[in-house]
C-alpha positions as CSV (number, residue, x, y, z in Angstrom):
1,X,-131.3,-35.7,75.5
2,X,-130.4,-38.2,78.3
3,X,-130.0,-36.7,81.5
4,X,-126.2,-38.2,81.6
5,X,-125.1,-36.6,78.2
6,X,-126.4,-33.1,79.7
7,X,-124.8,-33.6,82.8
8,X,-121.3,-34.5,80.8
9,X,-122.0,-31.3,78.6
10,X,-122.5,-29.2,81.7
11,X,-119.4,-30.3,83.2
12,X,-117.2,-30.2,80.1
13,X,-118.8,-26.4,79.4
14,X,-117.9,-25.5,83.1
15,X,-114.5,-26.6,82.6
16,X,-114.0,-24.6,79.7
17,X,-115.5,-21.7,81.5
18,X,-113.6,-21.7,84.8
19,X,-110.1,-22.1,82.0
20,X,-111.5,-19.1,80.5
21,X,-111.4,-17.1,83.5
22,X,-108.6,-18.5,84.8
23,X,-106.6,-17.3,81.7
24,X,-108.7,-13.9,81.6
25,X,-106.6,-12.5,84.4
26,X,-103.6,-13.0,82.1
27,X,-105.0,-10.4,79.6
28,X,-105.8,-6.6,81.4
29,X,-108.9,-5.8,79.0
30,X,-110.2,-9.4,79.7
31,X,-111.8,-8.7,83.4
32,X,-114.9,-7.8,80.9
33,X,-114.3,-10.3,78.2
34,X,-114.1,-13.2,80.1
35,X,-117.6,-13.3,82.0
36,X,-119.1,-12.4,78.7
37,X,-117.4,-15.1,77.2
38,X,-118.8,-17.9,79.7
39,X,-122.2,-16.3,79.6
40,X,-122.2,-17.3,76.4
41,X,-121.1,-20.6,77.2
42,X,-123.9,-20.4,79.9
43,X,-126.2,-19.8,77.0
44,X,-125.6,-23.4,74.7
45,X,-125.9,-25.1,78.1
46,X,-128.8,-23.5,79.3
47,X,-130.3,-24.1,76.0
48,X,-128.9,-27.5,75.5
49,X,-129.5,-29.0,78.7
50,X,-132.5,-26.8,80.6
51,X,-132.5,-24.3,83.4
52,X,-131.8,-26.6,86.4
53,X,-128.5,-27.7,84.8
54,X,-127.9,-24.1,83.5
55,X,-128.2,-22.6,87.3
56,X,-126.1,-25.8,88.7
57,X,-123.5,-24.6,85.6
58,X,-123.4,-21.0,86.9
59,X,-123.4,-21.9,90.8
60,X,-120.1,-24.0,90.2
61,X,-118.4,-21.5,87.4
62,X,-119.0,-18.7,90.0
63,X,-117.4,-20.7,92.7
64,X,-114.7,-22.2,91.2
65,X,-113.8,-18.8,89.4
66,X,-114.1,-17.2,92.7
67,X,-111.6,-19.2,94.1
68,X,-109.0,-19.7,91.2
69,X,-109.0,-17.0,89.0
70,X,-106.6,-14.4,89.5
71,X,-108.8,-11.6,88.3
72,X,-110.7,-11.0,91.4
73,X,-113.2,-8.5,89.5
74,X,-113.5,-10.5,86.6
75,X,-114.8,-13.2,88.9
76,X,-116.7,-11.2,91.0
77,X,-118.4,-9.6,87.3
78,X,-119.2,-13.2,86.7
79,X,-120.5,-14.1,90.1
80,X,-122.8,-10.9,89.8
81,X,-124.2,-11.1,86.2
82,X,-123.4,-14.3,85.1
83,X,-126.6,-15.9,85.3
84,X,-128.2,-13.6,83.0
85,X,-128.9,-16.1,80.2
86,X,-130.8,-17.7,82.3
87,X,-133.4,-14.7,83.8
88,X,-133.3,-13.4,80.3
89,X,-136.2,-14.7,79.1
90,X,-138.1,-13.8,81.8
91,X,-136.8,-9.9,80.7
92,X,-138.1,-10.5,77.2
93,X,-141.9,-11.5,78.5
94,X,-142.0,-8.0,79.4
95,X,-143.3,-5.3,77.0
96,X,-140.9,-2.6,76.5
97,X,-138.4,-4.5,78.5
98,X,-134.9,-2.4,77.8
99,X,-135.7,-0.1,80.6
100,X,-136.6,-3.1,83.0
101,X,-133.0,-4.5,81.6
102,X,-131.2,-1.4,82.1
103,X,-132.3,-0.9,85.8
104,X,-131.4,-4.2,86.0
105,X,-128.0,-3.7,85.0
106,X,-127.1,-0.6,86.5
107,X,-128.7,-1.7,90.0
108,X,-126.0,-5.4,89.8
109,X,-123.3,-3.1,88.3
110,X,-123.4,-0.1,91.3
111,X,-124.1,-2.8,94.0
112,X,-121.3,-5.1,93.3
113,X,-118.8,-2.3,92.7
114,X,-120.1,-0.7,95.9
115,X,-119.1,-4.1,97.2
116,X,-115.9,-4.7,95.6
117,X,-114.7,-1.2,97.2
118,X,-116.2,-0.7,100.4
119,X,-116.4,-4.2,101.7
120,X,-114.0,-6.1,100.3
121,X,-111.6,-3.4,99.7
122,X,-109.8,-4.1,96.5
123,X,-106.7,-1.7,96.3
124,X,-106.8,-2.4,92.9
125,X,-110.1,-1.2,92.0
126,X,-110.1,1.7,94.2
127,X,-106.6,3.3,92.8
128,X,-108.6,3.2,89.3
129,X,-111.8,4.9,90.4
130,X,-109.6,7.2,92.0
131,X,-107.6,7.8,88.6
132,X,-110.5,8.2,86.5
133,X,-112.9,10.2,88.8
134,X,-116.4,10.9,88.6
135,X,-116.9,11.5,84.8
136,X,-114.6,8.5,84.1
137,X,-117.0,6.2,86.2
138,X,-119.8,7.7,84.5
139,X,-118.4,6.9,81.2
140,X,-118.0,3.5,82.1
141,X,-121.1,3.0,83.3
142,X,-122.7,4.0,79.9
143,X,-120.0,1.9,77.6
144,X,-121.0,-0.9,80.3
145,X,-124.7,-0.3,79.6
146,X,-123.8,-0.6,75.7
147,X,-122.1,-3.7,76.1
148,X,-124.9,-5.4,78.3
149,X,-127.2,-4.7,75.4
150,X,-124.8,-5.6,72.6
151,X,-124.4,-9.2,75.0
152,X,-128.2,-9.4,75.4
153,X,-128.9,-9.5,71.5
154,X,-126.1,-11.5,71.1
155,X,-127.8,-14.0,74.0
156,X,-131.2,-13.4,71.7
157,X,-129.4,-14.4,68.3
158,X,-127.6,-17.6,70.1
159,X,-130.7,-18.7,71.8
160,X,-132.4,-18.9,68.1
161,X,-129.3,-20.3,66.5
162,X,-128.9,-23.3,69.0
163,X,-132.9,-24.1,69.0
164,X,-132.6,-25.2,65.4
């Protein structure tokens, strides 16, 4: 693959991606849908077009998400976790890896919430931690732990697909 052509993909892929996010904050449920959505786009182009493009991809999704999409914590999931596809194989050297993965997860997830609410202060975020409490935060944290698997052997079955 020329080096032009995977350049062109990248940028096509990140335009996509930053429209996806954009029109994520249209759609309540999609503050979760929408990251995963562009780390699967992350995933052709890292597979596509190599690692360098693929952290160039996520550097300038991240960015431009932060800065125009209305769904602060959807961009700030992204920003967070998006680069995933990339590290994942790294993850998979490991024997046993899940439990490396799930600390993984739950260390990103707890930090950037921790950031969300007591640095940047989203009024948003706080009134539905306060709503759901303890046990509710909890709960999310184990459907979010479901879902990062589910999105990891997703990642696993793409990455075979698109090396054929």
């Amino acid at each position: 693959m020329k080096k032009s052509y995977a350049v062109a993909l990248g940028g096509v892929f990140a335009a996509l991606a930053v429209v996806i996010m954009t029109l994520g904050g249209m759609i309540p449920v999609a503050t979760y849908i929408s990251p995963v959505l562009c780390m699967l786009l992350l995933q052709f182009v890292n597979t596509a077009c190599g690692s360098r493009i693929g952290w160039t991809w996520y550097a300038a999704v991240g960015i431009l998400s932060l800065l125009l999409s209305p769904d602060k914590e959807a961009a700030a999931v992204f920003a967070a976790i998006g680069y995933y596809p990339i590290v994942k194989s790294r993850f998979d050297k490991i024997p046993a890896s899940w439990p490396v993965k799930a600390v993984y997860f739950n260390a990103v997830t707890v930090i950037l919430y921790w950031i969300l609410l007591y640095l940047v202060g989203m009024p948003q975020i706080i009134a539905d931690f306060e709503g759901i409490g303890i046990w509710g935060m909890a709960a999310a944290l184990v459907l979010g732990n479901i879902c990062f698997f589910l999105v990891d052997r997703l990642l696993q079955i793409m990455g075979r697909l698109t090396k054929k």
